[in-house]
Every structure is written in structure tokens, then in C-alpha cells.
N, C-alpha and C positions, 0 to 999 in steps of 0.2 A: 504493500500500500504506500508506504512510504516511498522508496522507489518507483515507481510509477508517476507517484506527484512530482518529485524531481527534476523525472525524465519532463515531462509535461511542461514545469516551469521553466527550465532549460531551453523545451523550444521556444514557447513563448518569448524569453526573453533573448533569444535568436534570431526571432522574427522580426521583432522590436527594432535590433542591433542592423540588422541587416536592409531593414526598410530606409533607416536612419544616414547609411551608409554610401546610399544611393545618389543624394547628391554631393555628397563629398568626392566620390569617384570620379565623376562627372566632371566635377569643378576643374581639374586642367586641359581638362577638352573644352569647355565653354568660354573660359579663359583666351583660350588661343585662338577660339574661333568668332567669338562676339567683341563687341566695339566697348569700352570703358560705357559708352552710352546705352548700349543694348543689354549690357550687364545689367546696368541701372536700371535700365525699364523693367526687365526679370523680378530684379529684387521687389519691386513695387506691385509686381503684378504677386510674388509670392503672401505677401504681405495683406495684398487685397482678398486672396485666398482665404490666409488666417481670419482677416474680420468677417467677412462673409459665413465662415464657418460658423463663427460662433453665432449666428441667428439662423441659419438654414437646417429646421428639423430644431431649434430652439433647445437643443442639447438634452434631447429625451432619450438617449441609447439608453443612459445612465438606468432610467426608468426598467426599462427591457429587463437589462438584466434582473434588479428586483426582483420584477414579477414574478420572473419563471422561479427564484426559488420560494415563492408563495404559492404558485399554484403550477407547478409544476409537471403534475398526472391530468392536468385539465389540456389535453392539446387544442382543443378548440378553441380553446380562450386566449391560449398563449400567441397563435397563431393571428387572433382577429387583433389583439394585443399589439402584434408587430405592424399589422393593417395601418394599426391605428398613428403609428408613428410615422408611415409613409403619406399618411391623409395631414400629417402635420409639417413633415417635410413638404408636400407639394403646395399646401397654402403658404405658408411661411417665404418659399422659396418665389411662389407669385409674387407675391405682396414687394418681395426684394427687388423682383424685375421691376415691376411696376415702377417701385421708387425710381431706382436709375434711370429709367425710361422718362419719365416725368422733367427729372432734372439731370440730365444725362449735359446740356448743357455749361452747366452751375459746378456738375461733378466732375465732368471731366477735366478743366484746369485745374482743379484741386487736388485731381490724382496724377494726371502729367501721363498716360499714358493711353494708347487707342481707345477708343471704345470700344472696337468688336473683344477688345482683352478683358474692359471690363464685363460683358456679357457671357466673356467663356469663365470668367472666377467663378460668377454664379454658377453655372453648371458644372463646374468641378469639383465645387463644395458639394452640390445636392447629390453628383454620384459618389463622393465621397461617405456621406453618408449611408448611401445605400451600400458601399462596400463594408463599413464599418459595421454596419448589421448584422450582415451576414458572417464579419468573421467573429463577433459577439456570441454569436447564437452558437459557433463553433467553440468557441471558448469555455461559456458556461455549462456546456454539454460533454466539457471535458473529450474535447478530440483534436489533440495538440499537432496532431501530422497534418489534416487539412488545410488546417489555417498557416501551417508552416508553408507548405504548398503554394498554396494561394498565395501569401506575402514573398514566396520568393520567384513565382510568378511575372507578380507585378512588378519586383525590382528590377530583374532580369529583362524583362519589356520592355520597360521603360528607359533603359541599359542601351540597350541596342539598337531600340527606335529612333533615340534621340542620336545617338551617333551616327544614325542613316541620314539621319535628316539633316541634319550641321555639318557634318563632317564632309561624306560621302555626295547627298543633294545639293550641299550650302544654301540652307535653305536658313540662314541664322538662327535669328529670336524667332520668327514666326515658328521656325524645324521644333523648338523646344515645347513652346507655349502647346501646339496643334498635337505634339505627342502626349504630352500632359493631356490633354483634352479626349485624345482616341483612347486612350487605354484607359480612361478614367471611364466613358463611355463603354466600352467592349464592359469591362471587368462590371461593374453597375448591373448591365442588362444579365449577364452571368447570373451573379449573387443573387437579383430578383428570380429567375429561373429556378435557379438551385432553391432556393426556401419554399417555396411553389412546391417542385416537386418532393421536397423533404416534408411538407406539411405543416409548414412554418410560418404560413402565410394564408390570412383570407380575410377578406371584406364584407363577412355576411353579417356579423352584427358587432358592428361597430357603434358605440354611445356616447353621446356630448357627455357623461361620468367618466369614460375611460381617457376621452380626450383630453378632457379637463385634471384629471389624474396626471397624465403624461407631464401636461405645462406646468400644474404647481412644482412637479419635482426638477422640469428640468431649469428651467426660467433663473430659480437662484445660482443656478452655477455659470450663469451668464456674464455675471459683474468677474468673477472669478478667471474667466478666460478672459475678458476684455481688459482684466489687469494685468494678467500674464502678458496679452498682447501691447500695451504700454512699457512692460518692462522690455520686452525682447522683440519686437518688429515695429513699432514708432518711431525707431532712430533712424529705420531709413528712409520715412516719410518725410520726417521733418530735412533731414540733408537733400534731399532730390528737391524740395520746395525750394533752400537757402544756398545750396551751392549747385543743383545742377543733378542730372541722372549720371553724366562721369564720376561725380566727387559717391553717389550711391551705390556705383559700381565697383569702388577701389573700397568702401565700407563694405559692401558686402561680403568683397572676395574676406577681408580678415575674418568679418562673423563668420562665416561659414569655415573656414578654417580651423578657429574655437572653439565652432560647436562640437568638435570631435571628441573633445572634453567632456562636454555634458552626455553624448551618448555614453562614452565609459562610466561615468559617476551614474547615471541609471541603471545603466547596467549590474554596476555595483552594488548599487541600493535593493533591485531587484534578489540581488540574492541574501545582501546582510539581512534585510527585515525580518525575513520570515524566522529566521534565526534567534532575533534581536528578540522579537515577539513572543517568541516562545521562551527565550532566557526569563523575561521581563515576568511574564507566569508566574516563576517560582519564586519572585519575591526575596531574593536572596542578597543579602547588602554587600557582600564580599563577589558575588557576581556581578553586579553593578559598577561595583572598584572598577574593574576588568573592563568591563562596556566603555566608561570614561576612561581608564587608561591606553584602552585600543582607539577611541576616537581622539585624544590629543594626538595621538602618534600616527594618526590619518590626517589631519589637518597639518601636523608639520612636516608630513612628507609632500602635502600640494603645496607649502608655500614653497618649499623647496624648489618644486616644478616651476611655480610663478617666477623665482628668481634666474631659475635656467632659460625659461622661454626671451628674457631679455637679452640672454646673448645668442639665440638659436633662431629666434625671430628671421632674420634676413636670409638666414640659408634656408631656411622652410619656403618662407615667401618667394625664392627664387625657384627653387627645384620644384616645388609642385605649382605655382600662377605660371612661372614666366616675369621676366623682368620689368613690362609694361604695367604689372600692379604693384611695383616694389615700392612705392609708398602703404602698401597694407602691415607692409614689415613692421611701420612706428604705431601703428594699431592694436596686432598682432597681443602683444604682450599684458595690454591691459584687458580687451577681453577676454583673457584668458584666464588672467585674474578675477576678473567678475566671471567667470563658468567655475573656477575655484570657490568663490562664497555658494554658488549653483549646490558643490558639490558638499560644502559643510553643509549648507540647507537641508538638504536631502536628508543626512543623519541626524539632525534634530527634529526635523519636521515630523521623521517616525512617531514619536512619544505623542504627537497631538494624535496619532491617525488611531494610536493605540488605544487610547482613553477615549475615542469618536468623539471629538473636540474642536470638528474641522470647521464651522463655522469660521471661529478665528481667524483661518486660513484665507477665507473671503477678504475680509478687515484690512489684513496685511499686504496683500496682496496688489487691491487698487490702491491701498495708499501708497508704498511702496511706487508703484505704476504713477500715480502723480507726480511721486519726489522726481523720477527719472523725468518726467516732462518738462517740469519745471527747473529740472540741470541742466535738457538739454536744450534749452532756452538761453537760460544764462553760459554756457561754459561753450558753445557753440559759437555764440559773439565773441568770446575772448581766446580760445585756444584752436578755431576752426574746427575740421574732422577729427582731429585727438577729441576735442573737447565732447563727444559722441561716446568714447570710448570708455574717460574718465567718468561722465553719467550714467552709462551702464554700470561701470567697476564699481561706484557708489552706491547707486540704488542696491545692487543685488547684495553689497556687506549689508544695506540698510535693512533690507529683508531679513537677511541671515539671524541680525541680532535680536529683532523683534519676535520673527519665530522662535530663536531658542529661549529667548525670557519669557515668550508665550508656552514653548512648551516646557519648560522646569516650574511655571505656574500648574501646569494643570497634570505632570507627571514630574515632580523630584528628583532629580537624581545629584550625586553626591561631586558636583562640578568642581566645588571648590574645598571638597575637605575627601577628594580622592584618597589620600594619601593614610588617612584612618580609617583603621578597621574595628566596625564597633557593629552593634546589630541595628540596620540602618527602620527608621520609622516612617514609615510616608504618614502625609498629610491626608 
């Protein structure tokens, strides 16, 4: 049994890794093949992805899952269940058009990039969605090879499309955007297929109660990713407005360089938690010791990393961009730094998920998401593109500390008196 789970989270967290990966891989081919200015547009268009996401289907996966482990033996229900979040994605994702379509005028200089791009975000969120469903409903039904499948799939596709189309076609930004677009479509219609014939799927009694269920649960986790999206994809809205989609294109290349960080530090968390969790069980104060003497000794092995990345920055920045974004190298270093508080975060943040305490996590979140706007306001005027870098690097320690005073509020643990050993008392 145990084994099994393992093997299971394993892939999962393969799936994860490898999905993640995908534009990383990429990044010296696009590099080479797109214009500082068509980077830029990318970036903007990924960006418009993210926000889009978060109102298309109004974040009711979350819900899905629930359910099934409530009613689980009811397939009929489960099924109309998922109906019902598709009846929520399709209005939702209406209502989205509509708006752009309306003021498609108004929106367009404010995003700076085509319109037919903004049209295809939209639809690449709502298939996204519909893929995200289906590999949900794999997940929670405990069948780790399909959904490995599928996401390696999709990576590998996407791999190779895009190379067809840029590379081999030169077909540039549009080669990428239109690949995004086809396999997001291919893969969508799939996933609806598949549930269909899995029995996972129907429309026959669908109820404004179930509807209405879905939105109160998903709706709060809205602010939550709109703050996520503040802290970590607003920086290159705001640079594509004030310097230009080149000055977006040479920020992007270092984020995505960084984010190679943050996939490993998930990666990692994926596997310490469940650990942590179970340690955390026995209530043992000499276990605890150990918990905080293994996480200072994690936190000083990434500052470690932050202080190497300042002198490794330029030869990364050369050998995998190219020398045409070797301004990402004075970037480089500080996001890297801010995916390092990314990666403290993650180990404290545990202790809230443990005590179901996550609300807070909302809280911290958009405010956090503010501080970063309001940096990259001010530090943008006075240090240019760095000043992008240093707002992320801040915001995210700013995050860091707030979650971990939030969570040694609401789970204790023995931060500052490690070093004795006594029989420890929670609060």
C-alpha cells in the first residue's frame, strides 16, 4: 500500500516536473529564433494566459475533486457534477469574450499585443481547463500512468510542434502562439471524449444548487491566484508598458531561467511534506528539533546557491540564451534569489496546510502581490529593469516572513530555542 502511493506520487510529481520543463527546453531555441521584441510579445501573451485562467471555469476543479470523495459510489452524480463545471467554464469563458470584444479597442493598447492573440489566451485557458479535468479525475481515481501519459504527451507535442514551426517553417511568434493553440485544442477535445466514454460526464440533471455549489467554492480562490499572479507575471506587464516588449523580452529570458528553481523547490516540497506531515503526527518535541535543524540547513545551502548564481550568472546567460540577451545575466541573480524565499516559503507554508489554516494564505498573498506592484512602481523609475528584479527579490522574502510568522502562529514549532531539548508543549 504504501508502495504503491509512492510509486503514484512519484509520477505525479514527474508529471509536474516535466510539464514545467517544457518551456525551459525551448527557451534556446526561441531565443535564437525570435526578435528581443517577439520574445516580449510571448511573454505578454503568457501572462495574459495566466489572468484569463484565473476567471475561465472560475476555479471550480478545486470543487470536482471534493465531491467525488463525498459521493463517490454515486457515478451519476459525479458525472453530471463535472457537466456542471463545463456549463460554468462555457459561460464564464463567454462573458470573457464578450468583455474583450466590447473593449477590445481600450484593451488592446493596454496589452500591447494583436488581438487575434488576445482571443486565442481565451481559448487556451478554457481548453486548458478542460484538460485539467480530465487529468483531475485521473488523479483522484488514483491512476498515476494515464495522467503521466497524457502530460508527457502534451510536453513532447508541444516539443516538437513548436520546433516545426520556428525552426524548420520560420514561422516565428505566430509558429509558437498557433502550437500552443492546436494542441491545446487537439488535447481538450481528447479529454472531453475520454470522460464521455469513461462515464464521467453528463448533462442530464444539472441544478442552479450544484452550480451555485461549484462558485461559492471556487470564487474564493480567485483573489489567491490573482495574487500569485501580481507577485510573479505583472512585472512583465508593467516593463512592456514602460520600456518597450524588447526591455520584456530580455526580463523574460532571466524569469524563465529562475524558474528552474522553483520547479526543483516543488518538486522538493512534493516529496518532504508528506513526510513532514506524518512526522508532525507524533507530536514528538525532539522530532521537531530535527524538522528545524534540517530546514536551517536547507535555507543555508540556497543562500549558498544565491551567492554562486552571482558569479555563474553570465556563463548560464551565454550558453543556454545566446549573447543577444546577455543583459539577463544582471537579472539572473536576483531572481533567483527571490525563487530562493519561493523555496523557504514552501517549507513553512507546510505547517499552515497542516492545521487547514489556509485562508491566511489568501491574506498574504494579495498583499504580498500589492507590495510587488507598488516596488515595481517605485524601483522601476530609479534602477530601470534591475529595479523589476529587486521587487520580485523583495516581495517574495516579504511573503516568506509573513507566512512563516503566520505559520508558527497557528503550528509552533521550536524556531528559536532548537537547540533544547525539553518535552516541547504546543499551544
Amino acid at each position: 500500500m504504501k508502495s504503491n502511493l509512492f510509486k503514484g506520487s512519484l509520477i505525479y510529481v514527474s508529471g509536474s516536473i516535466l510539464t514545467s520543463l517544457v518551456p525551459f527546453i525551448l527557451l534556446p531555441i526561441l531565443t535564437r529564433y525570435l526578435s528581443q521584441e517577439d520574445y516580449g510579445q510571448l511573454a505578454i501573451f503568457q501572462t495574459l494566459i495566466s489572468f484569463v485562467s484565473a476567471f475561465a471555469g472560475l476555479s471550480v476543479i478545486g470543487s470536482v475533486s471534493r465531491k467525488y470523495f463525498e459521493i463517490k459510489d454515486e457515478e451519476e452524480k459525479l458525472a453530471n457534477y463535472n457537466g456542471g463545471a463545463i456549463v460554468i467554464l462555457l459561460i464564464s469563458s463567454l462573458i470573457i469574450t464578450l468583455i474583450f470584444f466590447l473593449f477590445q479597442n481600450e484593451i488592446r493598447p493596454l496589452i500591447g499585443i494583436d488581438v487575434d492573440y488576445i482571443y486565442m489566451s481565451i481559448l487556451i485557458s478554457s481548453c486548458s481547463f478542460l484538460i485539467q479535468l480530465r487529468l483531475t479525475q485521473w488523479q483522484i481515481r488514483e491512476n498515476p500512468f494515464s495522467y503521466f501519459l497524457f502530460v508527457a504527451l502534451q510536453g513532447l507535442a508541444n516539443l516538437i510542434i513548436t520546433i516545426i514551426a520556428v525552426v524548420i517553417m520560420e514561422e516565428g511568434l505566430d509558429g509558437r502562439v498557433y502550437t500552443q493553440a492546436i494542441i491545446s485544442i487537439i488535447l481538450s477535445i481528447w479529454s472531453l471524449h475520454s470522460l464521455k466514454v469513461n462515464g464521467l460526464l453528463a448533462f442530464s440533471k444539472i441544478s442552479i444548487e450544484t452550480l451555485s455549489e461549484k462558485i461559492s467554492f471556487g470564487v474564493p480562490f480567485i483573489p489567491t491566484v490573482v495574487g500569485g499572479l501580481l507577485l510573479t507575471m505583472i512585472d512583465r506587464y508593467v516593463i512592456s508598458q514602460k520600456f518597450g516588449l524588447s526591455e520584456a523580452g530580455i526580463y523574460m529570458v532571466a524569469a524563465q531561467l529562475s524558474s528552474v528553481f522553483a520547479i526543483v523547490f516543488h518538486a522538493i516540497n512534493k516529496a518532504y511534506s508528506p513526510w513532514l506531515f506524518k512526522t508532525l503526527t507524533l507530536d514528538n518535541y525532539s522530532d521537531k528539533v530535527k524538522i528545524v535543524r534540517l530546514t536551517y540547513c536547507y535555507f543555508a545551502l540556497l543562500l549558498v546557491v544565491a551567492v554562486l548564481m552571482f558569479h555563474l550568472s553570465p556563463l548560464i546567460v551565454n550558453l543556454i540564451v545566446g549573447q543577444n540577451y546577455s543583459e539577463s545575466a544582471f537579472l539572473l541573480p536576483w531572481l533567483v534569489i527571490g525563487q530562493i524565499f519561493v523555496g523557504m516559503y514552501l517549507m513553512v507554508t507546510n505547517y499552515i496546510f497542516y492545521v487547514k489554516s489556509t485562508s491566511i494564505l489568501s491574506i498574504v498573498t494579495l498583499t504580498s502581490g500589492g507590495v510587488n506592484v507598488f516596488l515595481l512602481i517605485v524601483l522601476l523609475e530609479r534602477f530601470s529593469l534591475s529595479g523589476a528584479a529587486y521587487a520580485f527579490c523583495i516581495s517574495m522574502f516579504f511573503r516568506f516572513i509573513l507566512v512563516w510568522l503566520a505559520a508558527h502562529s497557528s503550528y509552533p514549532m521550536p524556531w528559536l530555542k532548537f537547540y533544547k531539548r525539553r518535552e516541547y508543549e504546543t499551544n
